[in-house]
C-alpha positions in Angstrom: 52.8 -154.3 -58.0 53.8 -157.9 -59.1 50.2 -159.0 -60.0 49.6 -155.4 -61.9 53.0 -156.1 -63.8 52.1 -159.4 -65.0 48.8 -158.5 -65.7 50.5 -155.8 -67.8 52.7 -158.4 -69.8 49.8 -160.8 -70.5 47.5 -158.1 -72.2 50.7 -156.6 -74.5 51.3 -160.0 -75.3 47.8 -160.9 -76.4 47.6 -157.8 -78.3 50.7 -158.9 -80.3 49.3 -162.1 -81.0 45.7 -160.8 -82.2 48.1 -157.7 -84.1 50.4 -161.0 -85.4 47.6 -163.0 -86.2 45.3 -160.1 -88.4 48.8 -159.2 -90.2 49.3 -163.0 -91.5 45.6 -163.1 -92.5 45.7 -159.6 -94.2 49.5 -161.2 -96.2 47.1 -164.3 -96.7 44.6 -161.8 -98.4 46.6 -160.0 -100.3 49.2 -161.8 -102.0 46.4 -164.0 -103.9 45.2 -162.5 -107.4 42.8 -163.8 -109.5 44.4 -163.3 -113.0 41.8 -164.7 -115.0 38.2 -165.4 -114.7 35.8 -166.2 -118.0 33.3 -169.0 -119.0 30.3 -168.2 -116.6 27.0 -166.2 -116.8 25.5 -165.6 -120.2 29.0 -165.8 -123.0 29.0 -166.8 -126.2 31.4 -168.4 -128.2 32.6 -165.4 -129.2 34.2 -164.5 -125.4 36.1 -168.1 -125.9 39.7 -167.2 -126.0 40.4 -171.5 -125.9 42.2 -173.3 -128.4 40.5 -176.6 -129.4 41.8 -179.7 -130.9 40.5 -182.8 -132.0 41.1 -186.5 -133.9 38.5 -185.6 -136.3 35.7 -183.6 -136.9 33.9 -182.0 -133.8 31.3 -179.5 -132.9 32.9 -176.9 -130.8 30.0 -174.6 -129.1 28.3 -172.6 -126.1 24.9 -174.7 -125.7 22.7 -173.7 -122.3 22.7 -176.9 -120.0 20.1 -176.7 -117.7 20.5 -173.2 -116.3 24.5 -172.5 -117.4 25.9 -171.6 -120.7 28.9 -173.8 -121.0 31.7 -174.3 -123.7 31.2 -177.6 -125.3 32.8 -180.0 -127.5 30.7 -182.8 -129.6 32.7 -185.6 -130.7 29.9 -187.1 -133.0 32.3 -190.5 -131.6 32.6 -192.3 -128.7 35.8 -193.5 -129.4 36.9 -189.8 -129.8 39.9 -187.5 -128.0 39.2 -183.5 -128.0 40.9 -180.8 -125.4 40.9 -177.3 -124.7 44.0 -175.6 -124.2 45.8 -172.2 -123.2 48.9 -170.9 -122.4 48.7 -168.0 -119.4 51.1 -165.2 -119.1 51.9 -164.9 -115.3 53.3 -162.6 -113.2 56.3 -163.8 -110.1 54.1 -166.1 -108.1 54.9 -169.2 -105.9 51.9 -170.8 -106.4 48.8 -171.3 -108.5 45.3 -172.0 -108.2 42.4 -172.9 -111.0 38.9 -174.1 -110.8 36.3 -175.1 -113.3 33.3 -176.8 -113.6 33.6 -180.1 -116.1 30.3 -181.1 -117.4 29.6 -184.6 -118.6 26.6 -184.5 -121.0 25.5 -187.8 -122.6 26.9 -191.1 -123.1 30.0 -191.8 -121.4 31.3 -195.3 -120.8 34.0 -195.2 -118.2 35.8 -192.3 -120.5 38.7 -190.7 -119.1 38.5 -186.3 -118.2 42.0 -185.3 -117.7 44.0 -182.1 -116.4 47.1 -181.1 -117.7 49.7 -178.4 -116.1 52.3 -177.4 -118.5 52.4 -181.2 -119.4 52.0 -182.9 -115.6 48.9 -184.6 -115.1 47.1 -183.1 -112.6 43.7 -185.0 -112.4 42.3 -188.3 -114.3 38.7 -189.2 -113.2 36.6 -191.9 -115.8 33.3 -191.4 -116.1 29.8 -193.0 -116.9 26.7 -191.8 -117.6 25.3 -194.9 -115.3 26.8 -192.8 -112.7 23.9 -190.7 -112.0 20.4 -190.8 -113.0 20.0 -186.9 -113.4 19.3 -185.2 -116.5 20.5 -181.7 -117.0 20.7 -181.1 -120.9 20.5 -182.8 -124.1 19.4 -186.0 -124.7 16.3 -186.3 -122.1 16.9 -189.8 -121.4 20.6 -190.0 -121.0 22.1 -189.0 -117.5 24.5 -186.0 -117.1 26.4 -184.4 -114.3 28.2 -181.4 -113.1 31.6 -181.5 -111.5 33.4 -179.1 -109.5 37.2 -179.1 -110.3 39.7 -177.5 -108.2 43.9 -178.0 -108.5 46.4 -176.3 -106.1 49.9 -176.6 -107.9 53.7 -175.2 -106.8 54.5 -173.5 -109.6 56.7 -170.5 -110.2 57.2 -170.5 -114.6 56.7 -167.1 -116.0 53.5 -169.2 -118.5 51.5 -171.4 -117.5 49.9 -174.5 -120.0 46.4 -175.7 -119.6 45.3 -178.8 -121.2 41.7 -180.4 -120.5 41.2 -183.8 -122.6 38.0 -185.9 -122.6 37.4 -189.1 -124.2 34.1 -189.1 -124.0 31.4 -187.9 -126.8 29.8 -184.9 -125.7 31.4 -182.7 -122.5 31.6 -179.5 -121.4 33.6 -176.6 -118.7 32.1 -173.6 -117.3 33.5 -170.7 -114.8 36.8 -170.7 -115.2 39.3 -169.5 -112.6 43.1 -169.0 -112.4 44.5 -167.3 -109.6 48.3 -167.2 -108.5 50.2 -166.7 -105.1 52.0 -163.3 -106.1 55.8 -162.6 -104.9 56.2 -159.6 -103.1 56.6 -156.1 -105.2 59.9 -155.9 -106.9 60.3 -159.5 -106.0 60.9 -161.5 -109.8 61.6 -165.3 -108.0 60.0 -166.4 -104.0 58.7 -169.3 -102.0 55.8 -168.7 -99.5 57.7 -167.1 -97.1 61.2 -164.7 -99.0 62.1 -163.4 -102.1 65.1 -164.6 -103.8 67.7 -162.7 -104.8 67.6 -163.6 -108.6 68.1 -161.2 -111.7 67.1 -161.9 -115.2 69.9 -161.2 -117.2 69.7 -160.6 -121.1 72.2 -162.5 -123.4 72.7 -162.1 -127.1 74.1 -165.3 -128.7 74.3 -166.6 -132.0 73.5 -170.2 -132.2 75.6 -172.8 -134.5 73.0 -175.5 -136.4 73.2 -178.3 -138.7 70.2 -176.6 -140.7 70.6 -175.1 -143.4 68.0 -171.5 -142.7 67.5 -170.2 -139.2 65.4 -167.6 -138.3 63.6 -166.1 -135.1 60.3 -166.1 -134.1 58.5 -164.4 -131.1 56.0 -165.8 -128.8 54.6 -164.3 -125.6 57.1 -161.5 -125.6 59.6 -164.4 -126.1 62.1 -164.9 -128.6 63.0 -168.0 -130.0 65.5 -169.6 -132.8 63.6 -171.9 -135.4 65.6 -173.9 -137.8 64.6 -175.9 -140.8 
């Protein structure tokens, strides 16, 4: 009776572990949502929805390099700084997750690709087009290359500020990502593993400034005070 008792006890308890187990992949699943996903197969420049900037005069394009359309910037310079930018409106999450593909087209000589996180640099990488000795695009006897681009960052801010700045003369991202870690439902503030107990409450105040005209502006459903 012992040995059928124990035997009893060891096959519940497996079964909770497997049932545990299948439950924590399943929350693992689940609570990750890809919120945006553009820049791949055959777009234009028309499906852009990127703000670029640059010190002076640029081409800003889609040009097919090697079998990918990508969005490109031409800096006509190699002394040159141009970015892409864009602010995301996110839903409660813990957690976010983007990937891109940065493509380095031309002549490059130890230039600087950098990330950007609402401010916080997330990745610096130089690059040189003696780096590799594979031609994908453009000029046929310059080198290019492909890189895959993946950051993982805390983050929990209701928008979200992408900045990607090169230094180099001719570069290029393709298939775009963003995903984030959602809170539970109803939850509006969590970590990984509860829900805090936060509200967002709504305050009407009228601010005192030195300026003499004050108005408000909206941004992002946001409201803000602008003084001048």
């Amino acid at each position: 009776m012992a040995i059928l008792i124990c035997s009893q006890y060891r096959s519940n308890n497996a079964r909770l572990i497997k049932t545990i187990i299948l439950l924590t992949m399943i929350h693992n699943i689940t609570n990750k949502k890809v919120v945006y996903s553009k820049l791949s197969g055959a777009f234009t420049f028309a499906d852009n929805d990127w703000f670029q900037f640059n010190t002076y005069s640029a081409l800003f394009t889609v040009i097919t390099c090697g079998t990918s359309n990508i969005l490109s910037v031409n800096n006509y310079s190699k002394i040159d700084n141009s970015m892409f930018t864009r602010i995301f409106k996110l839903e409660p999450h813990y957690q976010i997750t983007f990937s891109f593909k940065f493509w380095r087209i031309d002549t490059w000589d130890n230039k600087l690709f950098e990330v950007f996180a609402d401010l916080e640099n997330q990745y610096s990488r130089s690059f040189s087009d003696s780096d590799t000795t594979t031609n994908i695009c453009q000029v046929s006897s310059i080198s290019d290359s492909v890189i895959d681009v993946s950051i993982i960052i805390q983050h929990s801010n209701p928008t979200l500020q992408i900045i990607l700045k090169g230094q180099g003369s001719f570069w290029g991202i393709s298939d775009f990502e963003l995903a984030i870690d959602e809170c539970a439902p109803g939850c509006d503030s969590c970590n990984q593993s509860q829900c805090f107990n936060q509200k967002l409450v709504p305050i009407s105040i009228q601010w005192i400034t030195m300026d003499m005209f004050s108005t408000q502006i909206g941004c992002l459903d946001y409201r803000y005070d602008w003084t001048y």
